[in-house]
C-alpha positions in Angstrom: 0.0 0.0 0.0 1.6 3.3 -0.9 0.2 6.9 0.3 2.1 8.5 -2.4 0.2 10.1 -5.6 0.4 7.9 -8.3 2.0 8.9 -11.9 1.0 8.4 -15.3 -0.9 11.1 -17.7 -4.6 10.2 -17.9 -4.2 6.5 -17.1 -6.9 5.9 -14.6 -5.9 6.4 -10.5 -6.6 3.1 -8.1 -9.3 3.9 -5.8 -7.9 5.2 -2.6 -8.9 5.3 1.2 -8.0 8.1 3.4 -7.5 7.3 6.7 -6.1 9.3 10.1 -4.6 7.4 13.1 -6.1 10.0 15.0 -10.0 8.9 13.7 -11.7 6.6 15.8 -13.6 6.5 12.9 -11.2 5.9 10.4 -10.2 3.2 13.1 -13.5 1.1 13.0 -13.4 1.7 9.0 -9.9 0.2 9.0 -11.3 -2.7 11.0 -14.1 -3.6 9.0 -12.2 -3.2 6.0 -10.1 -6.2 7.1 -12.5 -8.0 8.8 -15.3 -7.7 5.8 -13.7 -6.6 2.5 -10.1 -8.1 2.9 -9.5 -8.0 -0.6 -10.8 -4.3 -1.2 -8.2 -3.7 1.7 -5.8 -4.9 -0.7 -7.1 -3.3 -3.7 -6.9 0.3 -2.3 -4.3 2.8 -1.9 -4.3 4.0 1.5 -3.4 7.7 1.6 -2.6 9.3 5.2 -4.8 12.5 6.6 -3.3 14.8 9.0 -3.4 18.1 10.7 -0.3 19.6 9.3 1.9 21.4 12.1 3.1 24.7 11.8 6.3 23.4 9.5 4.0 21.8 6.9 1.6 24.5 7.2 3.8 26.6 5.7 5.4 24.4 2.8 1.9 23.8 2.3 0.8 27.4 2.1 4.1 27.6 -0.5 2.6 25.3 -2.4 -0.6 27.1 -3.2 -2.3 24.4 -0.9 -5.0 24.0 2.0 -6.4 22.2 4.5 -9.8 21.8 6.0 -10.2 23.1 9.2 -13.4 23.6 11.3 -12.7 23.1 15.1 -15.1 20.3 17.2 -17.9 21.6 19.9 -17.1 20.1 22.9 -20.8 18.9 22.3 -19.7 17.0 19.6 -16.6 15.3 21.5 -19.1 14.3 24.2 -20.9 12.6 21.3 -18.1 11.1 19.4 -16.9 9.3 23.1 -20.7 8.0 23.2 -20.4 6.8 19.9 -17.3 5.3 19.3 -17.9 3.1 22.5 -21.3 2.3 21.1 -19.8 1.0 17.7 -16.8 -0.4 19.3 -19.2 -2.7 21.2 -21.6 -3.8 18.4 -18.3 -5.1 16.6 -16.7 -6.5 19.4 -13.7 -4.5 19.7 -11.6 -4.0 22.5 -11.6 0.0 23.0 -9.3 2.4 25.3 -9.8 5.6 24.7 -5.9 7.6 23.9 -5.3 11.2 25.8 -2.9 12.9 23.4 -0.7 15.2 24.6 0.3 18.4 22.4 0.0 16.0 19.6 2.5 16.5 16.1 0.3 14.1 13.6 3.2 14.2 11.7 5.1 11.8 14.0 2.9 8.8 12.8 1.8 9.5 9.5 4.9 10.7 7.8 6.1 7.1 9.7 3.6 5.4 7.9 5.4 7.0 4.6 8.8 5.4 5.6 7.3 2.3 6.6 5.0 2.3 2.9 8.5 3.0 1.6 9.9 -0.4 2.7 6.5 -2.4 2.0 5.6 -2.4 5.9 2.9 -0.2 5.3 0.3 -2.2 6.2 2.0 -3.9 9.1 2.8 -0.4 10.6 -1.0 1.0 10.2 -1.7 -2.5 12.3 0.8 -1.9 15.1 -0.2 2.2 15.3 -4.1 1.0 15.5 -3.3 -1.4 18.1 -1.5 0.9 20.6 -3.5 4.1 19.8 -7.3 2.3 20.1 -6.3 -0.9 21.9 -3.7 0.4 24.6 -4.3 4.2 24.5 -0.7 4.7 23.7 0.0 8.2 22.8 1.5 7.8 18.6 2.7 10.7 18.4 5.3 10.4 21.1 8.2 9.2 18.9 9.3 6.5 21.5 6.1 4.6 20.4 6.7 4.7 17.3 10.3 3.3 17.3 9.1 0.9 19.8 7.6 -0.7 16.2 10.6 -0.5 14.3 11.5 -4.1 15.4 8.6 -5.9 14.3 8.9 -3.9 11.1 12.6 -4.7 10.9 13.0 -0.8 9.9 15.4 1.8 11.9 14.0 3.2 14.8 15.3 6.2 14.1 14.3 6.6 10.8 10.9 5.7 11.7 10.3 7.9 14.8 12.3 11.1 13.2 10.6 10.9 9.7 9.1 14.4 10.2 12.9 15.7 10.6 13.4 14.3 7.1 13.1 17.4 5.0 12.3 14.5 2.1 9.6 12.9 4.2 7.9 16.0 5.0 8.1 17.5 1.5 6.4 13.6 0.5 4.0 14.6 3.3 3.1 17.7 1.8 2.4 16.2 -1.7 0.0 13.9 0.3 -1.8 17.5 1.9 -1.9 18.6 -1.9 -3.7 15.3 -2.7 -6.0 16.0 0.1 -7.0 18.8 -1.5 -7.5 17.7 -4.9 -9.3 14.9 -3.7 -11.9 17.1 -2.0 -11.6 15.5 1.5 -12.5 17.4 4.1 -13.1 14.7 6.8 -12.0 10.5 7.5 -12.8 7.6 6.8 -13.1 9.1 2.8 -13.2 6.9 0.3 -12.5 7.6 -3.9 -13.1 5.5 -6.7 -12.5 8.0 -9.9 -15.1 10.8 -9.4 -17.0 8.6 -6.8 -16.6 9.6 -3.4 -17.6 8.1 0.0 -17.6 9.5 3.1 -18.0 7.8 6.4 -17.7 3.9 8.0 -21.4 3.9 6.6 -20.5 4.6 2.9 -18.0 1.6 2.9 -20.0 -0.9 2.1 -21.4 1.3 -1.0 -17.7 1.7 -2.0 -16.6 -2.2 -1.7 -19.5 -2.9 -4.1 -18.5 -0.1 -6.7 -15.2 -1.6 -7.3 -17.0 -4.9 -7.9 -16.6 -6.4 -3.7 -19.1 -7.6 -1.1 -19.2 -8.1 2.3 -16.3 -11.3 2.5 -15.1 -10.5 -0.8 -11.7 -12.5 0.0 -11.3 -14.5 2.4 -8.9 -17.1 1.0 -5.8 -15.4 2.4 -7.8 -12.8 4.8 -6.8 -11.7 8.0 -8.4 -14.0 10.8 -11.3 -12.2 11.7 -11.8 -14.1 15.3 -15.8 -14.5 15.2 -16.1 -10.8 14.7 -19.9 -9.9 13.8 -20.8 -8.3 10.7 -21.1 -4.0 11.7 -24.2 -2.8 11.1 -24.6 0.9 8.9 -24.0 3.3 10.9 -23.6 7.0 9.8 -20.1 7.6 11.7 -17.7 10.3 10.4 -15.0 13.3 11.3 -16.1 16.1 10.0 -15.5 19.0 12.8 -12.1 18.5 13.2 -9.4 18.0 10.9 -8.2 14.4 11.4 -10.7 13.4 13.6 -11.0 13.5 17.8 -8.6 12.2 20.8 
């Protein structure tokens, strides 16, 4: 899975699924991606959304780029913990709730681009999901995101301190430009040519545009552990860019 924008004139773009490891949201969609549409998982390219920091603001802002923007009520946050629970339950899915700290989103997504670099892109989305939604692990503290470099068999270094990497972060700003084009202005968002989905609701829409079902693949699928099917559900970030914690 690469986050990268794909080359090549008018030949058609894959379908592509944006995704924040800040999103609860984008969390359950990531889950019942595996769990249900396995081999629209595979088919995807997964594309990283983040709140840019004040450093790719700018080279952002340089590059005639934006980014969506519209702070959450702290009526909505209430909601979103109501909710998130509420989902979590119906699909069986162990839930802590992360407390992030002065947060740089930057610290695990532009990760994500080394580890996409080195094929370990989907194994590093895994280990991030797991100690942000599982263990409440703060991912954006750099020491828990070098503490995956081993099971990655990546550097730690190079893994925690992407966003020092003036190449990573310029990569990460092409990503904030494809964003943009892309129209996405919240996560889980989901684009198959001019189609676009929005919401874990929507997914089920998207798996059967690119020709997928519910258990589209399970020779070769992740073990899904008895996991019940997740009903629709109209669950989205759309107040705040990246999503809530």
């Amino acid at each position: 899975m690469s986050a990268a924008a794909r080359a090549g004139g008018r030949r058609r773009r894959p379908p592509r699924f944006y995704f924040s490891l800040r999103s609860p949201y984008s969390w359950l969609a990531y889950r019942d991606l595996l769990d249900r549409y396995p081999a629209t998982a595979e088919a995807v390219e997964w594309v990283p959304f983040f709140e840019p920091d004040e450093t790719s603001r700018t080279l952002l802002d340089e590059a005639g780029g934006s980014f969506p923007y519209t702070p959450m009520s702290p009526e909505k946050h209430r909601y979103i913990l109501q909710d998130v629970r509420r989902l979590a339950a119906e699909r069986g899915l162990a839930f802590s709730w992360p407390v992030d700290r002065e947060p740089v989103w930057e610290v695990p997504h532009l990760g994500y681009l080394v580890a996409a670099r080195h094929g370990r892109g989907a194994r590093y989305i895994e280990l991030a999901a797991r100690a942000r939604w599982e263990l409440g692990l703060d991912v954006c503290d750099r020491k828990v995101v070098a503490g995956f470099a081993d099971e990655l068999g990546l550097d730690p270094v190079q893994l925690a301190d992407a966003s020092d990497d003036p190449e990573v972060r310029a990569e990460g700003v092409r990503v904030l430009l494809e964003i943009q084009r892309d129209g996405v202005f919240g996560v889980p968002f989901f684009v198959d040519h001019y189609d676009k989905y929005w919401g874990v609701d929507r997914l089920p829409a998207f798996a059967a545009a690119l020709g997928a079902g519910a258990d589209d693949g399970l020779a070769g699928s992740p073990d899904t552990s008895g996991l019940p099917l997740p009903p629709s559900a109209p669950s989205v970030d759309d107040g705040h860019a990246g999503g809530c914690g």
